[in-house]
C-alpha positions in Angstrom: 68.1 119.1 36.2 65.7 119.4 39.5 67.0 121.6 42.4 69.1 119.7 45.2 67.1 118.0 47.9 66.9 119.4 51.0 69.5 118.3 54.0 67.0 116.0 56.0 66.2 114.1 59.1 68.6 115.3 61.3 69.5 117.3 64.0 72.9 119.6 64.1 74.5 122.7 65.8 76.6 125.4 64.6 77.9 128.0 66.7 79.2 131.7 65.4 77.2 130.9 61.9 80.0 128.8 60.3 77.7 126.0 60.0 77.6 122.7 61.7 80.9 121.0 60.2 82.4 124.2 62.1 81.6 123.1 65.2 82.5 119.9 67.3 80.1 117.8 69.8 81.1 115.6 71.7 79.9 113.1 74.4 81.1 113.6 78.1 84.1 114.7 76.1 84.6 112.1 73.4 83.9 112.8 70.0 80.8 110.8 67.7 80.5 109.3 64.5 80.1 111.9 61.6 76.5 112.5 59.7 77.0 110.2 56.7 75.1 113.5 54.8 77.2 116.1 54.3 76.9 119.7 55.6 74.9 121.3 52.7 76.3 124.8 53.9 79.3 125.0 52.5 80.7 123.4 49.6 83.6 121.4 51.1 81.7 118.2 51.7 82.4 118.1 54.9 80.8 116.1 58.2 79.1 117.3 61.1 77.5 115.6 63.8 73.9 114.7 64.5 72.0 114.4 67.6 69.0 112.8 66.8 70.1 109.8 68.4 70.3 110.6 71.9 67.2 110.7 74.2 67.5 114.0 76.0 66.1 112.4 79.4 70.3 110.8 79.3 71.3 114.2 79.2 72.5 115.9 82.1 74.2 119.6 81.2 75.5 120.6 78.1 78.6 122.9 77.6 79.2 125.1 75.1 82.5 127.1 74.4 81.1 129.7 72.3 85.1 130.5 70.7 87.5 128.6 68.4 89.2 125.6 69.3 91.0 124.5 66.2 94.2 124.8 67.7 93.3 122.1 70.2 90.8 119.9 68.9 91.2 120.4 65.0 89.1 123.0 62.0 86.0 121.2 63.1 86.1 122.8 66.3 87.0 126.2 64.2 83.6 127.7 65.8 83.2 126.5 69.0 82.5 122.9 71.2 79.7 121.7 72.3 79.8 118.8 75.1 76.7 116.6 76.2 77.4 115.5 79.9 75.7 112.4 80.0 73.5 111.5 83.2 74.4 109.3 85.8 73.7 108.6 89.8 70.4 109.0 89.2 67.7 107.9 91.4 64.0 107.3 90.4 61.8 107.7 87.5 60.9 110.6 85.2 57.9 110.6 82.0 58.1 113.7 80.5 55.2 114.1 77.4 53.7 116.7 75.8 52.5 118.1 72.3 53.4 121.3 70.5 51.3 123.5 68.0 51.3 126.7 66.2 49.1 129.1 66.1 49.3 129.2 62.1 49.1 125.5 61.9 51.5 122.8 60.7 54.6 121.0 62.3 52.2 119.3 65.2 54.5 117.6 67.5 54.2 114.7 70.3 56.7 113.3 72.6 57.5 111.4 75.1 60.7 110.3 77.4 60.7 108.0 80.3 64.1 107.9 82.5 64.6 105.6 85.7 67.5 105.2 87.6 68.6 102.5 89.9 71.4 102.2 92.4 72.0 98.7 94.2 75.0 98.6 96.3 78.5 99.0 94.4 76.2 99.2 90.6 74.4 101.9 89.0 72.2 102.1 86.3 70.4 104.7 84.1 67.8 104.0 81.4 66.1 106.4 79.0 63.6 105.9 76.5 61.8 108.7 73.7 59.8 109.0 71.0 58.8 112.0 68.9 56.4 112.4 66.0 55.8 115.5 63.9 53.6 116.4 61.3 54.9 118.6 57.9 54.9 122.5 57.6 54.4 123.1 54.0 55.6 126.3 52.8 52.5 127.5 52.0 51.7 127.9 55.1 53.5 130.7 56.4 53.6 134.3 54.5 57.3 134.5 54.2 57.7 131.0 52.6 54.5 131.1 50.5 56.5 132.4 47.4 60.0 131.6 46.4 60.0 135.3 44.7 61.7 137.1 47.6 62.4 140.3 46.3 59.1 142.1 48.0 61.2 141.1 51.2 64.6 142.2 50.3 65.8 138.7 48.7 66.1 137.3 45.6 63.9 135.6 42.7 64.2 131.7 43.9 62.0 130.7 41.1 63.1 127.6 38.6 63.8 129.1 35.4 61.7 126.8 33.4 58.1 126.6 33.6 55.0 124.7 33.1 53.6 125.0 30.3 57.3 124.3 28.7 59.5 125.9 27.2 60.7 125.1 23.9 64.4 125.5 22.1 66.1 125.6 18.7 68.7 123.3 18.4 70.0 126.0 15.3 69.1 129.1 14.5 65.6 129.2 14.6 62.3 127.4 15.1 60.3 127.3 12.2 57.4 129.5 11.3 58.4 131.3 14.9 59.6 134.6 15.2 61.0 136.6 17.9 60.3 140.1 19.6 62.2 141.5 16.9 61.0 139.6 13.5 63.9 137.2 13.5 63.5 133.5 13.8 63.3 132.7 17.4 65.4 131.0 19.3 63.0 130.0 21.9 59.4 129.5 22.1 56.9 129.2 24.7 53.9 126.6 24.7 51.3 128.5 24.9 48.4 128.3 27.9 44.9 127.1 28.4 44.9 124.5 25.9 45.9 120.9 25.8 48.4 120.1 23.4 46.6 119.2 20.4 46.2 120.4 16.8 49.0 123.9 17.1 50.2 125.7 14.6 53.8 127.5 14.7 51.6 131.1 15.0 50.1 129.9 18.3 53.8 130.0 20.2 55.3 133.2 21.5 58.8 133.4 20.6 62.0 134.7 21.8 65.5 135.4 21.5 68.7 135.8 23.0 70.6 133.5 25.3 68.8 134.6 28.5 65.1 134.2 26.7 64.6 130.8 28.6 64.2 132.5 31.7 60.9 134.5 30.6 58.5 131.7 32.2 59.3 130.5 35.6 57.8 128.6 38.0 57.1 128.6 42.1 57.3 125.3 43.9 56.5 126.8 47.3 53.1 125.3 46.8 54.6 122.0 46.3 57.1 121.8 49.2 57.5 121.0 52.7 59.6 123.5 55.0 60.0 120.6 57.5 59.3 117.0 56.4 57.0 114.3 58.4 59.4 113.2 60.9 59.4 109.6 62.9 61.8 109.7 65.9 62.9 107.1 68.7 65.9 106.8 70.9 67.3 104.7 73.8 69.9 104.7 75.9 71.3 104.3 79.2 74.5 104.4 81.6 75.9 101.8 84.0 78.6 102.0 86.6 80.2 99.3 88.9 82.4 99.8 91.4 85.2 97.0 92.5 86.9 99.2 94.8 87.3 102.5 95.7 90.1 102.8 93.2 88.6 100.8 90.2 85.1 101.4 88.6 84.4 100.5 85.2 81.4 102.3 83.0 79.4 101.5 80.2 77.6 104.4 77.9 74.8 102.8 75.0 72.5 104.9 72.8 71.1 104.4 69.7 67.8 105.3 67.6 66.2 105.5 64.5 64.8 108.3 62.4 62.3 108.1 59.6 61.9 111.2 57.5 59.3 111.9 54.7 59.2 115.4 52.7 58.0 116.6 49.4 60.2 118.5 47.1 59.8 121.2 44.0 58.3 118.8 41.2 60.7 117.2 38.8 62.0 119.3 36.2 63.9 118.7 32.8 66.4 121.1 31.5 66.2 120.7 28.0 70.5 121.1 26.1 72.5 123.4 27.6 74.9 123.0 30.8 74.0 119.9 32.8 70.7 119.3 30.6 68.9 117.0 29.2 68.9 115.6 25.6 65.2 116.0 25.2 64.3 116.3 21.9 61.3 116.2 20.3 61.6 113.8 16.8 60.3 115.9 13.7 57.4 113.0 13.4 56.2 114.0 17.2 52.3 113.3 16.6 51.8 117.2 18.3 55.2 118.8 17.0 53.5 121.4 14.5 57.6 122.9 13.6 58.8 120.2 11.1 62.1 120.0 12.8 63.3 119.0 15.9 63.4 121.0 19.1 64.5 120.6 22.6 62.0 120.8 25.4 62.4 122.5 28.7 59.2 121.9 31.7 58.6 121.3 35.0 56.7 117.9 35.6 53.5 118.7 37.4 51.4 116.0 37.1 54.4 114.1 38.5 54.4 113.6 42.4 56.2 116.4 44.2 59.6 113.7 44.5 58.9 112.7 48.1 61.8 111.7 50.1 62.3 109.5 52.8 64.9 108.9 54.8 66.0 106.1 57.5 69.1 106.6 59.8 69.8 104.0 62.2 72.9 105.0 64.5 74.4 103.3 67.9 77.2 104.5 69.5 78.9 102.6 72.9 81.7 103.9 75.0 83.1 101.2 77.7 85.9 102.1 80.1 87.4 102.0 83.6 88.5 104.9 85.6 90.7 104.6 89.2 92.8 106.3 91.8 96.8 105.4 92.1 99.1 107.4 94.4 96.0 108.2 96.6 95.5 111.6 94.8 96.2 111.1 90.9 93.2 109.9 88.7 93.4 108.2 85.6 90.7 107.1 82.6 90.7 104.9 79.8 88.0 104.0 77.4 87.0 102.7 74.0 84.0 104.3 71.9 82.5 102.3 68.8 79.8 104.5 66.9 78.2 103.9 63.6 75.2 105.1 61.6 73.4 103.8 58.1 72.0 106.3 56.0 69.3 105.9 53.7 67.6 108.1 51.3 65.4 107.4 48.4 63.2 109.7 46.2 60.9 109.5 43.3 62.4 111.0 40.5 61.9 111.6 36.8 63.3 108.5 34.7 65.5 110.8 32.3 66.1 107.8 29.6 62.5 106.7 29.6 61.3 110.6 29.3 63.4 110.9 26.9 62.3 107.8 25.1 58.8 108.6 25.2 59.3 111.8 23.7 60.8 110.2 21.0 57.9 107.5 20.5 55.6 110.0 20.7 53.3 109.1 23.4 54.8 111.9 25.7 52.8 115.0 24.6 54.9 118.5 26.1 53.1 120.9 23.9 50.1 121.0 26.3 49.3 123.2 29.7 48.6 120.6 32.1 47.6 123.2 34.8 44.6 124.6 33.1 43.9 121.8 30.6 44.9 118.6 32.3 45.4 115.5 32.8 47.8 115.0 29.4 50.7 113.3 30.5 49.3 112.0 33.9 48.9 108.5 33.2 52.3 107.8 32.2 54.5 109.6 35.0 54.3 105.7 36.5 56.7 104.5 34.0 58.9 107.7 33.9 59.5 107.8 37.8 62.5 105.6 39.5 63.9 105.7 43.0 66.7 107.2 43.2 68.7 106.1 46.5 71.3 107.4 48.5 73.0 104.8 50.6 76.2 105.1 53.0 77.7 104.6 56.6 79.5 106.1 59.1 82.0 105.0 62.0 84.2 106.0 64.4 86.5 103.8 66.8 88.6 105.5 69.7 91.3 104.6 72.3 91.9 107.0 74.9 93.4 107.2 78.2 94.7 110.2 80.4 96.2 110.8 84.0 95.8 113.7 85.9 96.9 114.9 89.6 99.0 116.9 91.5 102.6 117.2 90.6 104.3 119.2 93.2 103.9 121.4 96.0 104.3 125.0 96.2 103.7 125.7 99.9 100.4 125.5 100.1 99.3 124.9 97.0 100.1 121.9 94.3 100.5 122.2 90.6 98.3 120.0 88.3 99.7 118.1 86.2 97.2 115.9 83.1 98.8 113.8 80.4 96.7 112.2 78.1 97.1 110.0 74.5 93.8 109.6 71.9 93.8 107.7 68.6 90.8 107.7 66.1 89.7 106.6 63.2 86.8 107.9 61.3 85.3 106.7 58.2 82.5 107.9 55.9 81.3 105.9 52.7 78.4 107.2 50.0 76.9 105.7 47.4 73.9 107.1 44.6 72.3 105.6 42.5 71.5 109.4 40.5 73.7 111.6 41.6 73.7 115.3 40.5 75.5 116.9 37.7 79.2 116.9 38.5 78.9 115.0 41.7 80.7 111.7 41.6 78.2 108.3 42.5 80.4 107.3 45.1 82.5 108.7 47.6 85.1 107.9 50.5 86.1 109.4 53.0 88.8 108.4 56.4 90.5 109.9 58.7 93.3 108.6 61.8 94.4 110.9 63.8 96.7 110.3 67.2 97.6 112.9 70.1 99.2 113.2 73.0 98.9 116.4 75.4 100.6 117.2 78.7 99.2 120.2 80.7 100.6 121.9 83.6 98.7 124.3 86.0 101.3 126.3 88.5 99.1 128.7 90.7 101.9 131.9 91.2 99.9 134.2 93.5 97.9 133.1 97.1 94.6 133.4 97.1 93.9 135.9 100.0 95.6 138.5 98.4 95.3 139.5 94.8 93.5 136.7 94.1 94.9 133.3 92.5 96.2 133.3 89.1 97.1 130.4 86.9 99.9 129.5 84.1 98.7 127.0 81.5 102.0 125.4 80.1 101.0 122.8 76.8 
């Protein structure tokens, strides 16, 4: 019943604010393996790519067409293209370091990227090496995150609606010896504070009623989270060309890194009945349960660890091909890409089935306030924690070729003509071991796709007097 974990250790771009499945990178113009982690803004589970993995020292220029391309490239292109021109013909060596802060402290960053380029006679080679470290901003830390109440800014109350101490429910029409705001028997009942769960009476519980009556204690895990996690980064990568001729070079593209990960999240929480809850239910013979009955209990785990997370991407991605001259003026390209990435993520996370079994033996004691009158529970949170792990992969393999020159002449001028064929195929596989409510524990995903395109530029007007105009025919 704990809040999703946050989208982590990796690096995306979304143009025109439709997120980053809405917009397509690619590599000197050939798309990259998906993210194996979805794209948490929107609800369609779809991919988007991450950059994390190549060293910014290969990277020459990047273009960005900041409109739709769907029609062309497909709907993850729907808000715009991004295209990393690699580096190459370089000549030398380049260490670029440095550290960033912040003048209200956290997210302390170092890096480092060393580039050297070598040409020797008909080969040429590029070689890039980085490495990035930074430290955790916790959202403490900065006034606008330091509450997850947001209505003094114009937002909304992003508090859990459970609390610490917990919050207690009838599983009929009342809790004994507990009445509501109104006289009747309550529905709900809140533990009360600054004591330690010991020796209560029914009279020592606030009660209420009412269906929304569970929402009258809630609880602010700003204190408890990171707004950007502990992040280990290191990439390499590098570019080689050789020439046999002046008509014939063949090129070789290789990067790859790693990325470890570590945040902390809102505490563990258990939602006690109700949709997507938690059949936590304190037994009648409870040592502590002063009601005679049974009641389902609601809380926020506090003296648990704020489930850390860490996460480990591994991803590699190689593009060989040759590229030539025929016909003296007409080029032509062809290449094969191979990209993958493995995704792991695991987190410490409440043990529902031995919470729930240690209510029911009695040692787990949820009548108590554990922020004023703690430890209570403290020394058993090592036997009600497991790792939850989310595994997966994802690949991409290409084929694609294309041909482009001049067609014919028009006086002066000569129309362009560029044919081209592409065939993918895209696949994307997740498993987890505790997956949230309504999500399935594993998932599949592939695509193929094949194109072909022919494009034809015909230039209609000269140049030296109104200026030369183009028709694009598809």
């Amino acid at each position: 019943a704990s809040a999703p974990l946050k989208q982590t250790g990796v690096t995306s771009v979304g143009l025109r604010g439709l997120g980053a499945s809405g917009t397509l990178v690619l590599v000197d113009g050939r798309r990259v393996q998906l993210a194996t982690q979805e794209d948490t803004a929107n609800d369609t589970g779809a991919g988007f790519y991450d950059l994390s993995s190549i060293p910014l020292g290969m990277v020459e220029r990047i273009e960005v067409l900041a409109e739709g391309a769907s029609a062309i490239h497909g709907s993850d292109a729907i808000g715009g293209v991004v295209n990393i021109v690699l580096r190459r013909n370089y000549t030398g060596s380049e260490l670029q370091t440095g550290v960033r802060a912040t003048e209200a402290g956290g997210a302390f960053e170092r890096h480092a990227t060393l580039s050297t380029g070598i040409v020797r006679d008909k080969l040429s080679v590029n070689l890039t090496a980085s490495v990035r470290s930074r430290e955790a901003l916790k959202a403490a830390q900065r006034g606008f995150s330091a509450t997850q109440d947001q209505r003094d800014r114009g937002g909304r109350d992003h508090r859990l609606i459970m609390g610490s101490p917990a919050i207690l429910r009838s599983l009929g029409t009342g809790i004994n010896g507990v009445t509501d705001e109104n006289g009747d028997p309550a529905r709900f009942a809140l533990v009360p504070q600054g004591q330690d769960g010991t020796n209560l009476s029914p009279s020592d519980f606030e009660g209420r009623g009412g269906f929304f009556s569970s929402r009258i204690r809630f609880f602010d895990a700003a204190p408890y989270t990171d707004l950007i996690g502990v992040q280990e980064n290191w990439a390499v990568g590098g570019t080689a060309r050789y020439e046999f001729s002046e008509n014939l070079q063949a090129y070789l593209t290789v990067n790859g890194g790693q990325t470890n990960f570590t945040t902390a999240n809102d505490p563990p929480a258990t939602s006690g009945g109700g949709f997507g809850g938690t059949n936590s239910r304190v037994p009648i013979n409870h040592p502590q349960n002063p009601f005679g009955q049974e009641v389902l209990v609601s809380m926020i785990h506090v003296e648990a660890p704020a489930r850390p997370q860490f996460v480990d991407i591994d991803t590699i991605r190689t593009t060989a091909g040759l590229r030539g001259t025929v016909w003296e003026d007409w080029e032509w390209d062809t290449a094969a890409t191979l990209g993958r990435e493995d995704f792991t993520s695991r987190t410490l996370d409440l043990d529902k089935n031995a919470f729930i079994a240690a209510l029911a033996d009695g040692s787990f004691n949820p009548f108590g306030d554990p922020s004023t009158n703690g430890p209570i529970n403290a020394a058993l949170y090592d036997s009600l924690l497991e790792t939850a792990t989310i595994a997966g992969d994802s690949q991409i393999t290409s084929l694609d070729a294309t041909l482009r020159g001049p067609a014919f002449s028009l006086g002066e001028r000569n129309a362009l003509l560029a044919v081209g064929v592409e065939t993918l195929r895209a696949e994307r596989s997740r498993a987890s071991t505790n997956p949230p409510f309504g999500r399935p524990a594993e998932s599949d995903s592939a695509r193929t796709s094949s194109a072909a395109f022919a494009e034809l530029y015909v230039p209609l007007l000269r140049t030296d007097h109104f200026g030369l105009q183009l028709l694009s025919f598809r």
